[in-house]
Every structure is written in C-alpha cells, then in structure tokens.
N, C-alpha and C positions, 0 to 999 in steps of 0.2 A: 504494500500500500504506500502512497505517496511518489513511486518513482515518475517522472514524469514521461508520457507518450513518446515515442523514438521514431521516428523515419517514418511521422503521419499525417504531419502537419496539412499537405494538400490535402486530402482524406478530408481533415477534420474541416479544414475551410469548405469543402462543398455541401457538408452538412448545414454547416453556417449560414454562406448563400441559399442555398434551398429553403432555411428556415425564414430567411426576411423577404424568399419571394412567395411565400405563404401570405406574409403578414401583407405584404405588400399587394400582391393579387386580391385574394382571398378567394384563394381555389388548391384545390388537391396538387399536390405535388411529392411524389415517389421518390425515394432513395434505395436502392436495393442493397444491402453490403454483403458483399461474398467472400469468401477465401476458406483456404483448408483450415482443420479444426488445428486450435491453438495460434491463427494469424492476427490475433488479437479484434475480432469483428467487436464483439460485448463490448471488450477494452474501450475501442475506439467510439462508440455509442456511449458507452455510459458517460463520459468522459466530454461526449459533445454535450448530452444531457446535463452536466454538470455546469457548464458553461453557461447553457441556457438560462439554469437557475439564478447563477452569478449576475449576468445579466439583467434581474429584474423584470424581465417580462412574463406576462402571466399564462405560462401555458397549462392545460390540460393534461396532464402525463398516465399513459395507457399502455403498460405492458401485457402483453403474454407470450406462450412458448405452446410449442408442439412437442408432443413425448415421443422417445422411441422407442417407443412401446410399439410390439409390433403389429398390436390390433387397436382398431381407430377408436378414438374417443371423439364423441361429437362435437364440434366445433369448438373445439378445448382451448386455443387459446384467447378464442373469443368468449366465454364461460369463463375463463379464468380471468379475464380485464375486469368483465360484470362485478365478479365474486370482491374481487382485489377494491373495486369503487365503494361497495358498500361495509368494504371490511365485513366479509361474512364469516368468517372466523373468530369475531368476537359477539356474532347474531346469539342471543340465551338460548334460542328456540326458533322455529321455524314458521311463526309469527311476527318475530321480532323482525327477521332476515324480509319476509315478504313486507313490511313496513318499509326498510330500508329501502327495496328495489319500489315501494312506492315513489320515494323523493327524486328518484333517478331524474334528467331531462326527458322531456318527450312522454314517461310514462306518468307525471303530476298533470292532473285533469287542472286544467286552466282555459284562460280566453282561446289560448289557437286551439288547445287540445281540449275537446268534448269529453266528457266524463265514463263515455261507453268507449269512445276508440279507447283512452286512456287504462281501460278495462283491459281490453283486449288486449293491447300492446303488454302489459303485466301478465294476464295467464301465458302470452304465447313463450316467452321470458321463461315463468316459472316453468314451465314444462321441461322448453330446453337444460334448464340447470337443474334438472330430477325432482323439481316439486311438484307433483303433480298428482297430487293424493285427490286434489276435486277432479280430476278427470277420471281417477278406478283405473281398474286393469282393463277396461276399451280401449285406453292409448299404447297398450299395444298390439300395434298393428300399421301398415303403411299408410305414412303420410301420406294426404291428395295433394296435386299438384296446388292447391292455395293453401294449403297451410303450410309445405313448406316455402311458397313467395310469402305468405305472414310470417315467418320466425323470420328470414331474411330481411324485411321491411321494419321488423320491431329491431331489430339492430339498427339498421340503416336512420330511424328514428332518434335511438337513442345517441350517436354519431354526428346528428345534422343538430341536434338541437345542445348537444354538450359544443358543438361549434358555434353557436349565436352566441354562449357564453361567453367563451374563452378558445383561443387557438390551440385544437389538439395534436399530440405527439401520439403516434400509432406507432407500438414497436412490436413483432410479432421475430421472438426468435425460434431457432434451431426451423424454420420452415424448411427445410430438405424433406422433414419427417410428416409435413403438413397432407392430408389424407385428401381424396376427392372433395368428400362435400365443405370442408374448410376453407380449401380452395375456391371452392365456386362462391364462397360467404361474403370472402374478402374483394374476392372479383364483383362482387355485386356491388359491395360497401365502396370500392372504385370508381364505378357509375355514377350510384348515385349519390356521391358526397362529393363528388366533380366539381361541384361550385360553391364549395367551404373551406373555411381555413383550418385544412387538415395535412398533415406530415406525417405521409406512411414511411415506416421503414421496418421491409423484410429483412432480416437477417437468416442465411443460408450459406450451406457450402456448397463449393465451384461447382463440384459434379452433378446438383441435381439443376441448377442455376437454370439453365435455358427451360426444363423443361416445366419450372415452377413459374417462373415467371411470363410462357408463354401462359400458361395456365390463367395467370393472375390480368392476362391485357394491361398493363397499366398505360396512360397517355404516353405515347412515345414523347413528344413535345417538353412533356413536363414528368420524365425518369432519366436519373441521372444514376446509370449504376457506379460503385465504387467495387473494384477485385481488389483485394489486399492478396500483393504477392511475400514471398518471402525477404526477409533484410538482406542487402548486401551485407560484405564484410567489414564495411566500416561503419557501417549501423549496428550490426553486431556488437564490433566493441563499445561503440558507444555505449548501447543499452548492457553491455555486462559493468560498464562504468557508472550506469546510474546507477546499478544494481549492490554495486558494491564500490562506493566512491573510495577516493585517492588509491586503488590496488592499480598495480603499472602492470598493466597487464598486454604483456608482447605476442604480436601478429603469430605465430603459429599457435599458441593459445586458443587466441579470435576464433581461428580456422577449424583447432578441433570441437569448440563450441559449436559452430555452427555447423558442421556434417552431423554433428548429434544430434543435434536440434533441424533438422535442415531449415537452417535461418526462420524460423518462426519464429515469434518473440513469447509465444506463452511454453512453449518449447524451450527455449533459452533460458528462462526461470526456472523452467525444471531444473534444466542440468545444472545451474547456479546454482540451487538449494542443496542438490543431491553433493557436488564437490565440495559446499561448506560443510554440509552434515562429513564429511571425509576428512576435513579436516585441512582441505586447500586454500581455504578462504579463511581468514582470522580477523575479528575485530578488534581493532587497536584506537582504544575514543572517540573519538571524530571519523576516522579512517579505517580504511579496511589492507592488510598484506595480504599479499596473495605467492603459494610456495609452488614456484612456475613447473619445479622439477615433478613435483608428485601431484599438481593437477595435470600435467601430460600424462603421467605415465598412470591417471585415475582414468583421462579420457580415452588412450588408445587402446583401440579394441574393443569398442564397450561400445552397444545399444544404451539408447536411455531410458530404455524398460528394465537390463541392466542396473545401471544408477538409481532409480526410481526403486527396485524391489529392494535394494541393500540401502537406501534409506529408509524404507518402511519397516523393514529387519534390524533395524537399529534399534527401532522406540523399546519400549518398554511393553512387556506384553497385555498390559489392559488398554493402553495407548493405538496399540498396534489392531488388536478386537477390536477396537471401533472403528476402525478406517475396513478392516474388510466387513464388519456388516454394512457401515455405509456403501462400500464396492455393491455388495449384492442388496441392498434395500433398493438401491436407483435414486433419482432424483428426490427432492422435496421427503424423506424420508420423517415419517412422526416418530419422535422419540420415546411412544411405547415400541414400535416396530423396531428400534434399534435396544429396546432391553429387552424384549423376547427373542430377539436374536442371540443375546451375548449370555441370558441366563442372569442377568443381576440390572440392577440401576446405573448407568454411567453420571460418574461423576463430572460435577462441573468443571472439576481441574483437566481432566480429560479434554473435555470439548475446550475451553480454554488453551490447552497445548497443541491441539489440530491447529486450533486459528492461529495461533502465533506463527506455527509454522508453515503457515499460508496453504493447508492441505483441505479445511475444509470452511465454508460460512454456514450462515444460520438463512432460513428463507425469510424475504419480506412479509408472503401472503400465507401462511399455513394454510391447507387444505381441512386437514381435519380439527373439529372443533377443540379448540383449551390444550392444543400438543404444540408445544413448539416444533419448527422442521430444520433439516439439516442438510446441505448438499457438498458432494466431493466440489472442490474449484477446479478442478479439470479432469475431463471424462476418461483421457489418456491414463490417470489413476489410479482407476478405476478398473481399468480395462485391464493394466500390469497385474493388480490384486487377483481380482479375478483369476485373471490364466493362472497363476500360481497356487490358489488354495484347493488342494485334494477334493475330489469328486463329491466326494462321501461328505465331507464337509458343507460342501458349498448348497447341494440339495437338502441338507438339517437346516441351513443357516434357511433358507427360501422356504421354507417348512415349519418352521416356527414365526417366520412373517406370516403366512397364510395360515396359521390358527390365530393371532392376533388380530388380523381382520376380520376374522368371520364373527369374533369375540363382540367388534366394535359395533356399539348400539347406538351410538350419535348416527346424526342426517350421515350418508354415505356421498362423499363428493363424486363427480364428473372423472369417469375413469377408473372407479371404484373397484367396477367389474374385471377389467383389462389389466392391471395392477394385480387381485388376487390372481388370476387366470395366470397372469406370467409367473407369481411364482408357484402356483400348483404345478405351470409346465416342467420349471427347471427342480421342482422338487419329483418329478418322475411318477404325476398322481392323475394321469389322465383322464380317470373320472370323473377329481373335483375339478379341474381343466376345461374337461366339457362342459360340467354345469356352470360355470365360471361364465363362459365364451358366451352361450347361450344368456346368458344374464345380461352380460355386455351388449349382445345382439339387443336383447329385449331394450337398453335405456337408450341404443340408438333409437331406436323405435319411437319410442317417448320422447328423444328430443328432436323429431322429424326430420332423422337423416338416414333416409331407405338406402342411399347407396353402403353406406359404413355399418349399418344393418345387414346388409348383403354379403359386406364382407367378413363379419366377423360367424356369420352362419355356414360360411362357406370355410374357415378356419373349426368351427367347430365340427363338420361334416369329416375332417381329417384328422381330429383330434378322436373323435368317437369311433371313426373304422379303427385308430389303437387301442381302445378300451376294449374293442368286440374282439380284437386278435388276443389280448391276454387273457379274455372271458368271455370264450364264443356262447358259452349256455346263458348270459347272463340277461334277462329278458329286459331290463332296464337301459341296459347300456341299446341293444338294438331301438328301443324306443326312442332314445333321445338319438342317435344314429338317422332315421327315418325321419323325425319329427324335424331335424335339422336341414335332410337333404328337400324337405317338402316345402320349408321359410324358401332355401333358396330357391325351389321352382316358384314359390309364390314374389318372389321377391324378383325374380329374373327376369319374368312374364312383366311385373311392373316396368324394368327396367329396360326393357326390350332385349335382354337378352334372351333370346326365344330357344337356340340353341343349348343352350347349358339349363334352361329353365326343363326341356322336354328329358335330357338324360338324365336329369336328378329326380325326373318324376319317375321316369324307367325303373332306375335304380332302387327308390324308395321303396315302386310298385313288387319288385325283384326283392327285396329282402324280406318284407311284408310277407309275403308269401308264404313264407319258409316258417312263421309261427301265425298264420291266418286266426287261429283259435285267440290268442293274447293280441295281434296288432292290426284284427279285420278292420276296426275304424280307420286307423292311418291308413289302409290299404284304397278302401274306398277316395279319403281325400287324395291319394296317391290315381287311382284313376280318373277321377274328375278332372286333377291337374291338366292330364295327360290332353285331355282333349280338351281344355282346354287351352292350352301351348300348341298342339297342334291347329286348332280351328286359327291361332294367332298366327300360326307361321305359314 
C-alpha cells in the first residue's frame, strides 16, 4: 500500500479525460481496461477512482465483479452494485432490506415516478436478488419475453435516475467471467443510459476482450479501450525501487525480476515479497539493502509459484491454514466458512499478519449477513496453494464449506447455489452437486434469466449421468437425471435451440423407460416435449 502507480501514467490520464467528457457531454462514455491477470487493471482503476475523490466532484461510485464460478449467477455483478447501495448486509431482516431498495432512485414513487410503476420497478428488483417469497414457487419457471425487458428496464431505471443525481462510475470487474444474460444486461444499460452522465468501465482480460466487448456494442465514438501490457525493464526497476526504496538494485537483478514476473507489476510484488521473506531485501530505517548475490542466486531457476509456495511454507502453521482455506473458500469468503474449514476460530492476529503481508484484504460488501469476508489479493495465490495441498485435503477443506452452508439460515445471497454446488463438486459428492446445480438453475429462474437457467441444467444433466454411474439402482439420482434433461428440453424449445431441446427429450424419454413403474410421469412430460420440439422444428 502506498507505492505509487509505475509506467501508467497515460493509462490513468484517459481515464481522466473520459471522466470530464462525461461531465462535460453528459452522455455514456466507455472505458474498457484489459491486460493479463496481475497487469495491474484494479490497480490502475482504483487509483483513478481515488483521484476522482480527491478531486471533489460528486460522483456516484458502483462496483461489481463477475465470479469464476463456473456456473452462472444471475446478473451478479449487477445484484451485487444493488446489494453494495443499500448496504444489505447490514438489512436486520428482509423487511428492512426491501425498505432500503425502497429509497433507491427510480424505484421512490414521486412526481415523475407513479406509485404503481414505482411498485413494479421494486418486485421486479426483488425477484432478481432472490426475494421473492410474494411470488411462491410459480417463479419458477421461464421468464416471458416482458418480464425479462422488465428486470432489464428496472435497472436501466435505476441507472438513468441515480444519473439526474449525480455523475455515475460503473465499474464491472473480472468481466472475462461475465455469463450471456449479464452481458446482454449491460449491453442494454448501454442503450439506454446513452444520454446520461454515466462512466462505464469493464475490466477484463486480453483473451476474452474482443469477444466480451463485441458482446457489450458499446459507442464506438465514445470507447476508448486501455491494454495494459507488460513493464519494460526500466519500469521494472523503477517499481522494485518504489517497492523497496534507496536498495541499489543493479540491471541483471531488474532482469531476473522480471522473467519471473514477466514484467507484470502485481507479479513483480510477488517476487519482491517472496525475496524479502528470503531474506534479500532488508530494512534498514528509512531504506531498504538489498544482498544482490543471494537474490540472484534466490531468483535463478525459480518459477514464482516456486517463490510464492516457500513463502507460504514459511509462516507459521495456523498463519499458513488460513491462507489455504482462503485458496479453496474463493473469493469474498465469510469467516464462518473459513472456521469450519480450519476446525477452530481464526484469530484476529492471524488475519492481521495476512494483511500486513499484503496476502490477503477484508471485503467492502459482505454477502452474507453479520460475517465479515475475506479475499486472497491475488488469484495467482491462490492458484500456487491450491496445486500444492494433497487431494485428500483439499476435498475435507471444500467439505466442511458445504456443510457450513447448508447450516446457514440467514437470507441466502445471489450465487448461493453455485458456490455450494462448487464445492460439493470438488468435494467429490455428486449428489449434493446435482441438487446444488439444480437449485442454482431454479434462482436463475426466479431472477429471469432462462438463458443461465439453461445452463446450469445443462451442467446439472452431466453432473447427474455421474451420480447414476456410481449408483445405477438408485431411483432418485435417475429422477433428478431426467427431471434435469427435461428443464433443458423445456428450456431449449424456449431458446430456440430446437436441436438439443429434441435429444434431451429422446434421452429423458430413453431412461424413463427403463423404471416406467417409478418415472411414468417424467416419461409422459418427456413425450409431450418430444412433439413438441418436433412440431417446433
């Protein structure tokens, strides 16, 4: 913390510009920032964000993030902005939370806004973000095409009118991960917030870049992408000199810093932390020595997955437990899920010695209610822990997260499902996996998004052909098998996908068969499907 930005300065002034031709226009203007993980994109966001503050001018500020989670959560980081505005993490109850999404912009019944739209614009809201208890178990089921342009619109609402307020900042990170109907959310909020003073900015990486962004249409006119490449070499030593000032730190040095790192700058902190924890780097009052012989000979030959594991093999082993439950908790982790992981309560000096050593922060927005959350500061960290910790391990650790959830009796946030569902997968419990998925399916549903509906019953359909392979007799797992391939023919026929809608009915109709006595009802909607999809194709 505190090191100043290195070799971004252009970067951060187009962010600048962009922002005074917001204020100055007063229409949409796109910034896209891309680069590979650890190119400092956040960095560089957070940091123009900071400025903006400094500045005194009154923005709006609207984060969210996309998980990578590998099955979709419905318009999550747009759910997650909503959730973050009303502080719903500090809502008592689910009264209090629906009071708050009262005062929203656009959804407070006043002179422009009539007291029945202003109705509407809140249930369609609540639904999306899983309250939806006055709707019963009818919402699930496929959206029609107006209600999902209504959940669209009550965004686009709430977006146009927090802009009459105040000039807002739209930051949606990790979008690489961002799912179909999210996409199309944003692409719509694009449209039609065209002619307000709004400052979107995706952040993604390179590889998915064209095909998100084709995705997204934004005004050619008014998108100004920023690629952060990697540092040269004298930006390099620059930033290992912010990092560690007055250390004289000489050109081959530099150089093996940066093949370690390949010139990334959150890369380059790595290996900077990893050579101090080594004992290369030494504080000396004001200043830092750096012993040139034995950080060469720390960095030759060394990955900095390498360096990173034998700093983590340093700590102290209740220090060290924390960092790999947070590897396998994932993001925004509640700190009951990291003590049913560990077996005990972590201690505050624990979490206080991650931070110091810059391995993990604390979330702004917890998800789940009265838990504080925790997140690795870089995913690469994670990713090292991971690979390392035994099999056997790492599915107990995913294992006692998902009994911890199932435990939790508060409102269940956005993702709830996809979250337990991942780790019953890597806990090897394909069962609770499927019922998991299917859940998940079900609150796409409720927050009317058929397409991420579609997909995660189409994950669930392959999760459940494993259940029937380790327990062919088992008349249950065939049912949630069938009942899943039958969402997708219902779901597919919505979607037009006609072809995969007609084999999943075949198929249904094909296992169905085989215990006619226990699964004639599935069998019948199984041939109804059939011809139906047929009569469609």
């Amino acid at each position: 913390a505190g090191v100043r930005l290195v070799a971004r300065e252009t970067e951060r002034m187009m962010l600048t510009r962009a922002s005074k031709r917001v204020l100055r226009s007063d229409c949409l203007v796109a910034v896209p920032v891309m680069g590979e993980a650890g190119s400092g994109k956040s960095r560089l966001v957070s940091e123009f964000l900071q400025q903006l503050g400094d500045e005194g001018e009154r923005w709006q500020l609207d984060i969210g993030a996309c998980s990578a989670l590998g099955l979709p959560v419905a318009y999550e980081p747009l759910v997650e902005l909503v959730r973050a505005r009303v502080r719903a993490h500090e809502a008592s109850d689910d009264d209090d939370l629906r009071a708050r999404l009262q005062r929203l912009p656009g959804l407070a019944a006043e002179a422009s806004v009539p007291a029945e739209v202003a109705q509407r614009r809140l249930r369609t809201l609540l639904r999306m973000l899983g309250l939806h208890a006055t709707d019963g178990e009818a919402s699930v089921r496929p959206a029609t095409d107006a209600e999902q342009q209504a959940a669209f619109e009550a965004f686009s609402h709430l977006i146009r009118a927090s802009c009459a307020i105040a000039p807002v900042v739209l930051v949606i990170e990790a979008m690489q991960w961002a799912k179909g109907p999210t996409l199309e959310l944003i692409a719509h909020l694009a449209r039609t917030c065209d002619d307000v003073p709004l400052l979107l900015i995706p952040i993604l990486r390179s590889d998915r870049a064209d095909a998100v962004l084709a995705a997204l249409a934004l005004p050619a006119a008014r998108t100004t992408p920023i690629d952060l490449g990697p540092l040269e070499i004298d930006e390099v030593g620059t930033l290992v000199e912010a990092l560690r000032p007055g250390a004289q730190v000489p050109e081959p040095l530099v150089e093996a810093i940066a093949a370690l790192s390949d010139g990334l700058p959150g890369q380059i902190e790595a290996v900077v932390l990893a050579l101090t924890e080594d004992g290369c780097f030494e504080h000396a009052g004001d200043h830092w020595h750096v012993d040139v012989k034995r950080a060469t000979a720390a960095a030759k030959g060394r990955s900095l997955g390498d360096l990173v594991l034998q700093r983590i093999n340093r700590m102290a082993p209740n220090e060290r437990g924390l960092i790999e439950a947070l590897a396998a908790a994932g993001p925004a982790a509640p700190r009951g899920v990291l003590a049913a992981m560990l077996g005990r309560e972590p201690s505050e000096r624990e979490f206080d010695a991650a931070k110091q050593q810059r391995l993990l922060v604390e979330v702004r927005s917890p998800q789940f209610r009265g838990q504080r959350a925790f997140t690795l500061r870089q995913a690469q960290v994670g990713d090292v822990v991971l690979g390392a910790l035994p099999v056997a391990l790492r599915a107990e650790l995913h294992r006692r997260a998902a009994r911890w959830l199932l435990d939790w009796r508060e409102p269940r946030p956005a993702g709830f499902g996809a979250l337990l569902a991942h780790h019953f997968m890597v806990a090897g419990d394909e069962a609770e996996a499927t019922r998991c998925v299917v859940q998940n399916a079900e609150a796409s549903l409720r927050a009317m998004a058929n397409r991420d509906a579609y997909d995660a019953y189409t994950a669930a359909v392959e999760l459940a052909a494993g259940w029937v392979d380790k327990r062919p007799d088992d008349v249950e797992a065939k049912r949630v098998w069938v009942a899943a391939l039958l969402s997708v023919a219902e779901l597919g026929l919505r979607l037009g996908e006609t072809t995969v809608a007609l084999e999943a009915s075949e198929r249904a109709d094909a296992i169905a068969a085989q215990r006619d006595d226990v699964l004639g009802d599935l069998r019948v909607r199984a041939l109804i499907l059939r011809g139906d999809t047929l009569r469609a194709s």
